[in-house]
MIMI-617823 format. One line per field, with one value per residue (C-alpha): residue number from 1; x, y, z. Coordinates in steps of 0.2 Angstrom, whole numbers, m for minus. Layout:
REM MIMI-617823
pos = (NUM/...)
xx = (X/...)
yy = (Y/...)
zz = (Z/...)
This chain:
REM MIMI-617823
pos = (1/2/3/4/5/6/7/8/9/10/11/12/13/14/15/16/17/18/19/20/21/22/23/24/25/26/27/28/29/30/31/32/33/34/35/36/37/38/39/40/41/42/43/44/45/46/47/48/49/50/51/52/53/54/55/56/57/58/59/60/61/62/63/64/65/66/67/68/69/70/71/72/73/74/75/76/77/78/79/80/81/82/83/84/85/86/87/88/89/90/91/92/93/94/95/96/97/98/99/100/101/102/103/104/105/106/107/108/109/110/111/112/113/114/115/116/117/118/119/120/121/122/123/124/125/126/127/128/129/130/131/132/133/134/135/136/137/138/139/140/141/142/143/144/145/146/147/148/149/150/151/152/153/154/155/156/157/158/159/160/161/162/163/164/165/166/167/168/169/170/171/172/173/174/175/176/177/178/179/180/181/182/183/184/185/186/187/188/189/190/191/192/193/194/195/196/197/198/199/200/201/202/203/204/205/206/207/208/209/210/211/212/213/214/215/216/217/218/219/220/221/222/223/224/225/226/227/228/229/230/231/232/233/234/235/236/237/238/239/240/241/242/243/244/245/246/247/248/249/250/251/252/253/254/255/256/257/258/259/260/261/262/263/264/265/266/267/268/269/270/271/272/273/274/275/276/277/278/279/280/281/282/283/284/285/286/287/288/289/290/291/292/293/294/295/296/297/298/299/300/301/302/303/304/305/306/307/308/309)
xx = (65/76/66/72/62/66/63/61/66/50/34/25/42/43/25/29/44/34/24/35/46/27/29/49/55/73/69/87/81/86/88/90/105/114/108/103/92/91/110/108/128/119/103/116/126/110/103/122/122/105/103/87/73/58/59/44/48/43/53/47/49/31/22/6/m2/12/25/20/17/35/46/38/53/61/47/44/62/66/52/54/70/70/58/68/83/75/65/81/90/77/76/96/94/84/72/59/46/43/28/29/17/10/m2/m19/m14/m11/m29/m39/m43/m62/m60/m77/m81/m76/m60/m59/m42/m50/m51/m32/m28/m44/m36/m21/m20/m27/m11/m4/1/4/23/22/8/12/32/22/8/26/30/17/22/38/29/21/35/47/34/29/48/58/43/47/35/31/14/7/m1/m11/m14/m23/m20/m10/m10/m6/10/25/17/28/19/30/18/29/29/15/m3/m18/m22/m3/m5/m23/m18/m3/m9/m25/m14/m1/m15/m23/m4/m3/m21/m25/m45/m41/m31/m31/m34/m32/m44/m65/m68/m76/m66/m67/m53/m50/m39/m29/m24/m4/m5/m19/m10/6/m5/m12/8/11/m5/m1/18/13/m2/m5/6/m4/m1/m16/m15/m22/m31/m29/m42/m56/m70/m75/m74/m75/m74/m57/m74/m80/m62/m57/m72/m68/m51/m56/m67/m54/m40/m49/m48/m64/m59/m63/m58/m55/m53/m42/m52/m36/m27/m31/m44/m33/m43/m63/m65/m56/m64/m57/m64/m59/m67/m52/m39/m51/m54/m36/m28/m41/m37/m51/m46/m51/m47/m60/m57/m63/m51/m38/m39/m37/m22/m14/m17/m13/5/7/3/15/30/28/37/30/26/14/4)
yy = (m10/m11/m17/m17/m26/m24/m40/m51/m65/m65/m69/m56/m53/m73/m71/m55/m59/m73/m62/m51/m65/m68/m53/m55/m43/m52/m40/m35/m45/m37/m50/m44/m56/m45/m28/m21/m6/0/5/20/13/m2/7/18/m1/m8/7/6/m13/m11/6/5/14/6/2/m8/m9/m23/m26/m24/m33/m37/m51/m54/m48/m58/m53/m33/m35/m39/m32/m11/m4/m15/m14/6/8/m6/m1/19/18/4/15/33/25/17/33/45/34/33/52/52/40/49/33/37/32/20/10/9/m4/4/m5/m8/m7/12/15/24/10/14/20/20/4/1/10/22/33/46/44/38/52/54/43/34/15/1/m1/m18/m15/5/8/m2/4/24/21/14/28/40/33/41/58/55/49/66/78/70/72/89/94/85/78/61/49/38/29/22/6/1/m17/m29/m45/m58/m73/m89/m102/m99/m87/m86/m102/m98/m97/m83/m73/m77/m69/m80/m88/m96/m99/m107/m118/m123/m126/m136/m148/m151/m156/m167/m177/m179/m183/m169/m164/m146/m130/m112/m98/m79/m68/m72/m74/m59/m47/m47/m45/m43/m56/m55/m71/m64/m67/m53/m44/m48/m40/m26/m18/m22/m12/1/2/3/14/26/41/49/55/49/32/15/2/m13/m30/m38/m27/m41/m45/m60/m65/m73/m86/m90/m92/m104/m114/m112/m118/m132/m137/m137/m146/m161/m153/m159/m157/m141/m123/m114/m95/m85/m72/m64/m62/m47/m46/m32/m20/m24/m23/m22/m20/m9/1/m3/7/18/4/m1/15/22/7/m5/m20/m33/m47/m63/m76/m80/m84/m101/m107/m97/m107/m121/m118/m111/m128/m139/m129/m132/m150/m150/m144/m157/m175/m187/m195/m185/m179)
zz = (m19/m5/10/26/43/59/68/54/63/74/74/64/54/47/40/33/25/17/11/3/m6/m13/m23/m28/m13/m1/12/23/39/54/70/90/89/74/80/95/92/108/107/95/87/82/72/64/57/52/40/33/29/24/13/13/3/14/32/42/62/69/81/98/117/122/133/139/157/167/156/158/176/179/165/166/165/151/142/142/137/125/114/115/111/98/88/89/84/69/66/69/56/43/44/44/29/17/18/6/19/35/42/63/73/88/99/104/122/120/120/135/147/148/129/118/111/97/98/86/82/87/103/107/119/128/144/151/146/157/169/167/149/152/148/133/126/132/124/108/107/106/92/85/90/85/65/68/74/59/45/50/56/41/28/35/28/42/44/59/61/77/75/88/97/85/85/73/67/77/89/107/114/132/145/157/141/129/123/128/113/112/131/131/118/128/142/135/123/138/150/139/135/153/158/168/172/177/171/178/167/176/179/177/160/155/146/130/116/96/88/69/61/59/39/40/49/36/21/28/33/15/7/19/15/m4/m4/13/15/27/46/56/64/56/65/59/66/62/70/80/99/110/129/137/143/126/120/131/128/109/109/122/108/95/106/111/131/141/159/171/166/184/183/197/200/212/195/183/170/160/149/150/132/116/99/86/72/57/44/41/36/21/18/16/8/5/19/25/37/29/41/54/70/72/55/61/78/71/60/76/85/71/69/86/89/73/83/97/99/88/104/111/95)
């Protein structure tokens, strides 16, 4: 099977690869420095070198609450137009089907908890993440409009926070796990008793070790054909608070947490359901979030100087 994946040189794209190669598949990886999909020219050049008969789009501009807060417009675009080029080419293509990753952040703000697909248009997305959330959730019409238009077959993932080895551990443009961890290990090399983490604490959020994440796009490239969106998670939540706390645990950090409560909380809550992935196409996440922590930390600690280990 030819197997082609956008942004396959990122995060969630290394551990897929990996997990493709498991099973005797050289996907064509497709790197931002080779092709840029927001330039439709480039999309066209990567489905010709590619002639693919599978295509899984991962590629994607995305950041945490800072991030989002000062890049709207790049994000709304880049991602929008990433995902009609890839879909326009697929369709172009012939490509005998396609798996697009949306986003948690396209759900209602105040949107039942737990989320359920159901219920992905019944409001606007909590407004710090909006344009990348709203430029994702149109992929979705797009998947739509092509299958019903065409008889594209393009499936629709809607996985939750990530996190795990080789996460984006840039505190301008990182998740909080990846930033918590950061900032905790750093403070403890240098001896400080304090960090500052934004908000108060109390939202809560949903977080998938990235190889879950890695096996549930596979099971749903090789066995869901169907229109309606996919969450994919763990079913469970936990406060930003009892995070922190968590991974202060894990890294050794023992000095004040102090939460800016000027700074934004983002969405209140976040907890999928995730009833329909196993369902459809038999995924389970299986690594808690506790182990998966620690992996994350160890990797990390890995990639530092010997020095400061």
């Amino acid at each position: 099977m030819r197997v082609l994946v956008t942004g396959g040189g990122g995060f969630l794209g290394s551990h897929l690869v990996a997990r493709l190669q498991q099973d005797g598949i050289e996907p064509f990886v497709a790197r931002r420095r080779d092709y840029d999909l927001t330039v439709a020219a480039d999309a066209e050049r990567m489905f010709a070198d590619a002639q693919p008969e599978l295509v899984i789009h991962l590629a994607a501009e995305v950041g945490g609450i800072g991030a989002n807060r000062a890049n709207p417009g790049r994000y709304w675009y880049a991602n929008l137009m990433m995902g009609a080029h890839v879909l326009e080419q697929a369709r172009l293509h012939g490509v005998a089907k396609t798996v697009l990753l949306g986003t948690i952040c396209a759900y209602p703000k105040f949107a039942p908890v737990p989320f359920h697909e159901d219920d992905l248009w019944d409001g606007y997305p909590e407004e710090t993440n909006a344009p990348y959330g709203v430029a994702k959730k149109a992929l979705l019409v797009g998947a739509q409009s092509y299958r019903e238009q065409y008889g594209t077959n393009a499936v629709y993932l809607l996985p939750v926070n990530l996190y795990g080895p080789r996460d984006n551990f840039d505190l301008q443009t990182s998740h909080v796990i990846p930033a918590l961890i950061r900032k905790m290990v750093e403070a403890q090399e240098r001896g400080e008793r304090e960090i500052v983490l934004w908000g108060d604490g109390s939202p809560t959020r949903e977080f998938l070790y990235v190889d879950d994440c890695a096996e549930a796009i596979w099971l749903a490239a090789q066995r869901y054909d169907g229109p309606e969106p996919v969450n994919v998670g763990t079913g469970d939540e936990i406060a930003i608070r009892d995070l922190a706390e968590t991974i202060a645990e894990l890294t050794g950090f023992e000095g004040e947490i102090v939460w800016d409560t000027t700074k934004p909380n983002g969405q209140p809550r976040r907890r999928l359901d995730v009833s329909r992935a196993e369902e459809l196409f038999g995924f389970r996440a299986q690594v808690a979030l506790r182990d998966g922590l620690a992996r994350t930390i160890d990797w990390f600690r890995s990639t530092l100087p010997a020095a400061a280990r």
